[in-house]
C-alpha angles and dihedrals in degrees: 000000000000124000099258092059086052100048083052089047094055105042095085096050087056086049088045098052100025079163104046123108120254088255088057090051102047086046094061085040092063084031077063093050107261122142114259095248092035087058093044087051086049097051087044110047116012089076094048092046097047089047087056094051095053096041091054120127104023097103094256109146114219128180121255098219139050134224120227115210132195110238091256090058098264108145106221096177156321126249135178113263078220086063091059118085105211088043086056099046085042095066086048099049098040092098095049085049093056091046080072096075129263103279079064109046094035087054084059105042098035085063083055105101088210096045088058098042094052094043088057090049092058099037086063096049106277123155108239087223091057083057129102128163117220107226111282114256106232110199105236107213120224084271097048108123104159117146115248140174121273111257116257118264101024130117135202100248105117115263093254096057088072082155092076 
């Protein structure tokens, strides 16, 4: 299956549960038949992909990487959203998904953190060129082994040679 099979595959669980939690979600997703990491890739950055795309254009500033977090907040890392397959394949496929109808497409980019944040802005009278989105913070689950960059400003010396 290749990711975009999957994204269009999951499109109409996300229309058909605009309430559900992101667990619920990623469950029907593998009960469909997509692979466990592809399903978590899909939660994570498929909202986030297909509210950029719409929001394109309108002077809005938005990081280029993400950050990955251990449950318990440590940042273990940040990583470019171009690196990331179904983020990729999410800003390609945004126009077919909107193609869907709104329901549909509403039910996608209103999950997305930076979707709702920027619409609330505006709402209040921002200016979509004063507004910049910090990078998104992604949860990294105890098997998460993705290579990431290291963060700025650290070193290499071990944590305990603080001296150096």
């Amino acid at each position: 299956m290749t990711v975009t099979e999957a994204i269009r595959r999951a499109v109409p669980v996300f229309a058909a549960h605009p309430t559900a939690d992101v667990y619920f979600i990623r469950d029907r997703l593998v009960s469909d038949g997509i692979p466990v990491p592809l399903a978590a890739d899909i939660v994570e950055f498929l909202p986030l992909a297909v509210a950029r795309a719409v929001l394109d254009g309108m002077g809005i500033r938005f990081a280029d990487e993400y950050v990955r977090q251990t449950p318990r907040g440590q940042t273990v890392g940040l990583k470019k959203l171009m690196d990331e397959p179904v983020y990729r394949e999410g800003l390609t496929v945004a126009g077919e998904i909107s193609e869907m109808g709104d329901e549909v497409f509403l039910a996608l980019i209103e999950r997305s953190p930076e979707y709702q944040a920027i619409r609330k802005a505006l709402d209040t009278g921002a200016r979509p060129e004063d507004l910049e989105c910090a990078a998104p913070t992604m949860i990294a689950t105890d098997g998460d082994v993705r290579p990431s960059s290291r963060l700025p400003g650290r070193t290499d010396k071990a944590w305990w040679q603080f001296w150096r």
